[in-house]
C-alpha positions as a Markdown table, in Angstrom:
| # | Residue | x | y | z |
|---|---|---|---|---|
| 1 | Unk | 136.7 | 84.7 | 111.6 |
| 2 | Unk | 137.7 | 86.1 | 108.0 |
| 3 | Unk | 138.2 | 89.7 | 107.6 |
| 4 | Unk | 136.5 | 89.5 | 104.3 |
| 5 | Unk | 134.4 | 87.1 | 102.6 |
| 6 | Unk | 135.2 | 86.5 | 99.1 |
| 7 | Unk | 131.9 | 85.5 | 97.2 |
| 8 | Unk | 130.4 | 85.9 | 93.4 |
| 9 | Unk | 127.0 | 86.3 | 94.6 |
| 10 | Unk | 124.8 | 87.1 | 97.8 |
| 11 | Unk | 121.3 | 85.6 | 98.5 |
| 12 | Unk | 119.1 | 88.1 | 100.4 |
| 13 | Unk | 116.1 | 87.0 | 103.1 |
| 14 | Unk | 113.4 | 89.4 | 102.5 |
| 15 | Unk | 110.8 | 89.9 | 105.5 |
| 16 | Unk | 113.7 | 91.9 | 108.5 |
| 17 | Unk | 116.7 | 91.5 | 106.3 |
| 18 | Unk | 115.7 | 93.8 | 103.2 |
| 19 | Unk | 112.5 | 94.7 | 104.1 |
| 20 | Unk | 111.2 | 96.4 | 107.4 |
| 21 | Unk | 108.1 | 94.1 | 107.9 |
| 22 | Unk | 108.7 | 92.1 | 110.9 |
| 23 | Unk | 106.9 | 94.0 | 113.1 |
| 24 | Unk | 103.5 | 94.0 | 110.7 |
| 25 | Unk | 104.1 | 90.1 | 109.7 |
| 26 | Unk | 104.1 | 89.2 | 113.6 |
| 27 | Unk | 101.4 | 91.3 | 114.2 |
| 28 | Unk | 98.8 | 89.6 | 111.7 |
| 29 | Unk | 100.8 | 86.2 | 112.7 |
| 30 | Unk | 100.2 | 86.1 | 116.4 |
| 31 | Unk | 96.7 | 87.8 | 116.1 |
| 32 | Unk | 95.4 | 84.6 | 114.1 |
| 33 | Unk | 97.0 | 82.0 | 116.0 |
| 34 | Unk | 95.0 | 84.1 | 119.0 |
| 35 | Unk | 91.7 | 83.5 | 117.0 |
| 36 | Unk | 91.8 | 80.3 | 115.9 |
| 37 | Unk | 93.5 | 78.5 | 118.4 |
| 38 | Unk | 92.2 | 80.7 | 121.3 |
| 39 | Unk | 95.9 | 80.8 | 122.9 |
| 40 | Unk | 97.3 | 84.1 | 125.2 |
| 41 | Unk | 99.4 | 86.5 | 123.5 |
| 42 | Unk | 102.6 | 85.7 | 125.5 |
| 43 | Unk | 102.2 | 81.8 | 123.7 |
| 44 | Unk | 101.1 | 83.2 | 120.2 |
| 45 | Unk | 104.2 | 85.4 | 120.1 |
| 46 | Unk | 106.8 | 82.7 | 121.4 |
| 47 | Unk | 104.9 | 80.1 | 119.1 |
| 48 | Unk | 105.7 | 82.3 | 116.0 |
| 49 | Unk | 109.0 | 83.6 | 116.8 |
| 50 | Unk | 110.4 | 80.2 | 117.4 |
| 51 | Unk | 109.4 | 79.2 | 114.1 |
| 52 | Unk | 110.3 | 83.0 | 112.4 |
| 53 | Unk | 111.7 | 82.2 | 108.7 |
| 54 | Unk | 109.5 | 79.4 | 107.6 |
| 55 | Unk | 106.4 | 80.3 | 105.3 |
| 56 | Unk | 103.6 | 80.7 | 107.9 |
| 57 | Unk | 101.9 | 77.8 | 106.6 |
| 58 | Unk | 104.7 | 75.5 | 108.1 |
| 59 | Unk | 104.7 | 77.9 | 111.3 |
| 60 | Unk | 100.9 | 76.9 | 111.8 |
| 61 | Unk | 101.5 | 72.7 | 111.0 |
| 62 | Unk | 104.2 | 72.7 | 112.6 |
| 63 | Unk | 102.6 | 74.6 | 116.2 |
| 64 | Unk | 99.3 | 72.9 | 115.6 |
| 65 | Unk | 99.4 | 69.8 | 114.2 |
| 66 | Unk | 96.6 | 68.5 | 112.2 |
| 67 | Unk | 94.5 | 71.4 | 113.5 |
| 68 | Unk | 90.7 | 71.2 | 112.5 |
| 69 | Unk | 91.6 | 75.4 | 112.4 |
| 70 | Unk | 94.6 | 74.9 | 110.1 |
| 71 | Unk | 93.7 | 75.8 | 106.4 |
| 72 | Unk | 91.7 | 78.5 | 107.8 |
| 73 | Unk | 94.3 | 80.0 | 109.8 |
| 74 | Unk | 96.8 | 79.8 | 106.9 |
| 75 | Unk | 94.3 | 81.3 | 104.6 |
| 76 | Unk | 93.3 | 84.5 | 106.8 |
| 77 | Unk | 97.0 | 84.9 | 107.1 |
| 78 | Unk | 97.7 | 85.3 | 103.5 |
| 79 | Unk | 94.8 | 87.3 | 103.2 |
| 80 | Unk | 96.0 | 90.1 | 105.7 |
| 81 | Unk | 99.4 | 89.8 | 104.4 |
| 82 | Unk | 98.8 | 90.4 | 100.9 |
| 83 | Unk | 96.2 | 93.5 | 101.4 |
| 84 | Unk | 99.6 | 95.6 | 102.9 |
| 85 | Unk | 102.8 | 93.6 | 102.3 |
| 86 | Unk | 103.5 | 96.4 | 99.5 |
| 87 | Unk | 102.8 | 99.2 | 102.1 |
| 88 | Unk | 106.4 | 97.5 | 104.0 |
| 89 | Unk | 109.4 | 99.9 | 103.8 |
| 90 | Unk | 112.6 | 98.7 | 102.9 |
| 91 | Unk | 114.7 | 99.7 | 105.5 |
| 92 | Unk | 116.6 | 103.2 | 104.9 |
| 93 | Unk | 119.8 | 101.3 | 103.9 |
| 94 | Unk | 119.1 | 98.7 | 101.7 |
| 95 | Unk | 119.1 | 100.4 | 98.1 |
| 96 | Unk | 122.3 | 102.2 | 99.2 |
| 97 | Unk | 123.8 | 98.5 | 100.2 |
| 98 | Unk | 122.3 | 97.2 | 97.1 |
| 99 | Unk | 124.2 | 99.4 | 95.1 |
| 100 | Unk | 127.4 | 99.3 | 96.3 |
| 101 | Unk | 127.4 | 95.8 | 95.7 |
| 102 | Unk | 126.2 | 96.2 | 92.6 |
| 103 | Unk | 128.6 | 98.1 | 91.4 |
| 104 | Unk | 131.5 | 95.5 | 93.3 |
| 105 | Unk | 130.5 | 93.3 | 90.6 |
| 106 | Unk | 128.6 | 91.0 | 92.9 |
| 107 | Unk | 125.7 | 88.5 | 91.9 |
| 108 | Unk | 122.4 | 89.5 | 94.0 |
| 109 | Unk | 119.6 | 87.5 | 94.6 |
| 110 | Unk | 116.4 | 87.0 | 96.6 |
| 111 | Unk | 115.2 | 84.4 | 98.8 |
| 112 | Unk | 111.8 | 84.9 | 100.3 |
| 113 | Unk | 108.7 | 82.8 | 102.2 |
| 114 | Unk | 106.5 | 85.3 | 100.2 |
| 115 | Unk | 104.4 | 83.8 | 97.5 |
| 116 | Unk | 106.4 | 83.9 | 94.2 |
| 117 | Unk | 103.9 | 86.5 | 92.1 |
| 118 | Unk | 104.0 | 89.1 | 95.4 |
| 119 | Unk | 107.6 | 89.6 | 95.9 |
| 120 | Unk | 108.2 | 90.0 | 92.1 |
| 121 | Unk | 105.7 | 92.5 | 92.1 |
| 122 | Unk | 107.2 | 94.4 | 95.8 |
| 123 | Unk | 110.2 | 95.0 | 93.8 |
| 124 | Unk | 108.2 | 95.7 | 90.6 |
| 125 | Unk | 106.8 | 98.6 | 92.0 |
| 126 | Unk | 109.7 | 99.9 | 93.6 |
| 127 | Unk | 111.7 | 99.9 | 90.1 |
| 128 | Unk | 114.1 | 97.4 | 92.1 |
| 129 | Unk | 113.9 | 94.7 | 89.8 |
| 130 | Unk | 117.4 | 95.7 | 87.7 |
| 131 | Unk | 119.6 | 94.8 | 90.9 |
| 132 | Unk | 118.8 | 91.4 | 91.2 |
| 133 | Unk | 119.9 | 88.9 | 88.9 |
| 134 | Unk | 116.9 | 86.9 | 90.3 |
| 135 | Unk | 114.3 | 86.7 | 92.9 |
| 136 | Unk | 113.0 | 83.4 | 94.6 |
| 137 | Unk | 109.8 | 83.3 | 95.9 |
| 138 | Unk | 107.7 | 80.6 | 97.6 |
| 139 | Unk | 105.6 | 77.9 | 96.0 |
| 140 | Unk | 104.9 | 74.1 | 97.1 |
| 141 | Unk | 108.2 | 72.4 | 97.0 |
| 142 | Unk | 110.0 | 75.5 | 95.9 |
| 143 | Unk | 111.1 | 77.3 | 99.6 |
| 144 | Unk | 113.8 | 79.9 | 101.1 |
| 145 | Unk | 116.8 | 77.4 | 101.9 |
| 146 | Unk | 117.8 | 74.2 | 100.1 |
| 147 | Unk | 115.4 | 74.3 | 97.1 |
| 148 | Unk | 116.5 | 78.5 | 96.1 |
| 149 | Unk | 120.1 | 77.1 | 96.9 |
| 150 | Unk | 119.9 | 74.8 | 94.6 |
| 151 | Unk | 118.1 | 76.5 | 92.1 |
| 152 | Unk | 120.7 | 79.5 | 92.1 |
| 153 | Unk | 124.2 | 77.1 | 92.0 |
| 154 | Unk | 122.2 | 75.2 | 88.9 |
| 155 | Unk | 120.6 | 77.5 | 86.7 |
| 156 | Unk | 123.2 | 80.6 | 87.4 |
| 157 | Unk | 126.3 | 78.0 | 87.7 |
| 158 | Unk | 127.7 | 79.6 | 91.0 |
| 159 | Unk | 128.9 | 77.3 | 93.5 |
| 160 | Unk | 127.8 | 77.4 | 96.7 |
| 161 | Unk | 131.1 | 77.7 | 98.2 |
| 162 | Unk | 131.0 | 80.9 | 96.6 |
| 163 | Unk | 127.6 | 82.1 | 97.8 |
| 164 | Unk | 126.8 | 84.0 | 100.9 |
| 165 | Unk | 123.4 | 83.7 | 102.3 |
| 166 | Unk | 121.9 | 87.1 | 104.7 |
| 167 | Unk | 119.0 | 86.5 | 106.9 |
| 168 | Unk | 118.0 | 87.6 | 110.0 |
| 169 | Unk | 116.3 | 84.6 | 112.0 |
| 170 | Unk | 118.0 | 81.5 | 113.2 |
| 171 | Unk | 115.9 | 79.5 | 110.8 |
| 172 | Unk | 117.6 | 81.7 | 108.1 |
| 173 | Unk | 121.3 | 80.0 | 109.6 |
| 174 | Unk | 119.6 | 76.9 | 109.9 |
| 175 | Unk | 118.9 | 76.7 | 106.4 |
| 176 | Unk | 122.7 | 77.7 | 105.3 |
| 177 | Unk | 124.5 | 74.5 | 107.2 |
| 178 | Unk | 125.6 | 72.3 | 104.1 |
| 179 | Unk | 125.4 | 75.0 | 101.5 |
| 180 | Unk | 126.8 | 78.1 | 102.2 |
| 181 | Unk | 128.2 | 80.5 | 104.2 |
| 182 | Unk | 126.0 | 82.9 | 106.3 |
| 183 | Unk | 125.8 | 86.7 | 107.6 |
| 184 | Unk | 123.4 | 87.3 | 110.7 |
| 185 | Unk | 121.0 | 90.5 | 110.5 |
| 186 | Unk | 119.7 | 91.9 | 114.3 |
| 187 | Unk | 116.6 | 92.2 | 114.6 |
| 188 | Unk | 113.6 | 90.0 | 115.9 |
| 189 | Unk | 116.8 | 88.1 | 117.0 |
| 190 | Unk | 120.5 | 89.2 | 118.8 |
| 191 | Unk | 123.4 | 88.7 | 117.9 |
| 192 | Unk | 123.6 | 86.8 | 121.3 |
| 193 | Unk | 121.0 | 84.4 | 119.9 |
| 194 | Unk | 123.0 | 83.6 | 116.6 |
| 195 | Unk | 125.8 | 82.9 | 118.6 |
| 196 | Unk | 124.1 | 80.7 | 121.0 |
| 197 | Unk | 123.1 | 78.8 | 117.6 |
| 198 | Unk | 126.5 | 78.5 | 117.1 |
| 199 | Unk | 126.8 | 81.0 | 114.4 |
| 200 | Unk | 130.8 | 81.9 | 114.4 |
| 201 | Unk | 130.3 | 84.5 | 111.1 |
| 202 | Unk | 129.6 | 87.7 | 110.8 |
| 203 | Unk | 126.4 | 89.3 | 112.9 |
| 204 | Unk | 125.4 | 93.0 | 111.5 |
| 205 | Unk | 122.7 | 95.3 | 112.8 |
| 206 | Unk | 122.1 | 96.9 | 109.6 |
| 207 | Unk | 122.8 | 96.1 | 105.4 |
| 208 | Unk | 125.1 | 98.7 | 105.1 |
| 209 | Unk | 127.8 | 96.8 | 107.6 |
| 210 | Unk | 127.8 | 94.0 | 104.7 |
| 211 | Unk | 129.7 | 95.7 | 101.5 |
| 212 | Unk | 132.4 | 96.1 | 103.5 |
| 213 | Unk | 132.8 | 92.5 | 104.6 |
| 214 | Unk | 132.8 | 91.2 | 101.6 |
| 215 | Unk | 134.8 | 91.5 | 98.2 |
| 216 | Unk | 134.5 | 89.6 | 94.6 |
| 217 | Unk | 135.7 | 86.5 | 94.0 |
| 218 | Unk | 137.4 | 86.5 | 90.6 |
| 219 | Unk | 137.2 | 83.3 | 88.8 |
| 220 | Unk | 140.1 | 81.2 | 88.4 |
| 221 | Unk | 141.1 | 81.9 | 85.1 |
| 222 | Unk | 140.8 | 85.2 | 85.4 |
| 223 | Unk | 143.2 | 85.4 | 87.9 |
| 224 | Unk | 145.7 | 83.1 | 86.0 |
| 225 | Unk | 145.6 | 85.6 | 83.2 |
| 226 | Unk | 146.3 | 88.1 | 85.3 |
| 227 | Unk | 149.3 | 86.3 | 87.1 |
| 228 | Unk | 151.1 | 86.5 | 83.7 |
């Protein structure tokens, strides 16, 4: 494993990676899966967890398939999640992480499953917007993985070979294979279970481990100039 990671820009996860709402999102999560598919507890939590990352609309299709309960489901989900998602604490790290990349010179971004309009306006309120040179939230046929990816290395011109992606669920590292490299967060998941994913990078228990893996890639010309 590198020491350090050279990289012009890092994509964040939101939900456990900047923000402290894991706990609140799997609360509302397994509590309508409970209700509308009348399932224990013990299955509701396993049920969401294995599919932890992906919008929760693709959590319910892709536990209940076809569902009479589905839209429903999905639509009391938002609901809940929307009336408090802005009440969700960063945790006590991030803006201090934030800023010391920041001021590395790197390129900082946002990839969440939360609705495009809501995460804006998270940040928005917290006066947070300034630190990111963009942030990617979810509509149909624009989600957190290959479509933000994408979006980032063609609009911003940064290669993805120059991009590191930090998430803290295994469908987070899921989502990084073929684009770009990836940095584990602890949390609803351990380190243990990155590994057993076959996650060989770096695996942090909080944002403030990251600055220090990490330095600026200079571009090339840059560093020819310099050279002579």
């Amino acid at each position: 494993m590198a020491k350090i990671l050279p990289c012009r820009a890092i994509i964040f996860d939101f939900d456990g990676t900047l923000a402290d709402s894991m706990p609140f999102l799997e609360s509302i999560g397994v509590e309508v899966m409970m209700k509308y598919y009348g399932i224990p507890r013990e299955e509701a939590t396993k049920r969401y967890r294995t599919t932890t990352g992906l919008p929760y609309e693709h959590q319910i299709r892709s536990n209940f398939p076809n569902h009479e309960q589905n839209e429903a489901a999905i639509a009391e989900f938002e609901k809940l999640k929307i009336d408090r998602i802005y009440e969700q604490r960063l945790f006590p790290d991030t803006v201090l992480a934030l800023t010391t990349l920041r001021e590395m010179g790197i390129d900082l971004f946002v990839s969440s499953s939360t609705f495009q309009p809501t995460i804006r306006e998270y940040f928005s309120r917290r006066s947070l917007l300034p630190f990111f040179r963009d942030i990617m939230g979810y509509h149909p046929g624009f989600e957190k993985g290959a479509d933000h990816f994408r979006y980032v290395a063609d609009k911003y011109q940064i290669p993805m070979e120059d991009v590191i992606f930090v998430g803290d669920s295994l469908k987070d590292y899921e989502r990084s294979k073929g684009f770009c490299r990836f940095i584990g967060v602890t949390g609803v998941f351990q380190e243990r279970d990155f590994r057993a994913a076959h996650h060989k990078g770096f695996v942090v228990s909080q944002l403030s481990e990251v600055p220090p893996l990490v330095e600026l890639k200079r571009p090339q010309m840059e560093l020819v100039h310099s050279d002579n």
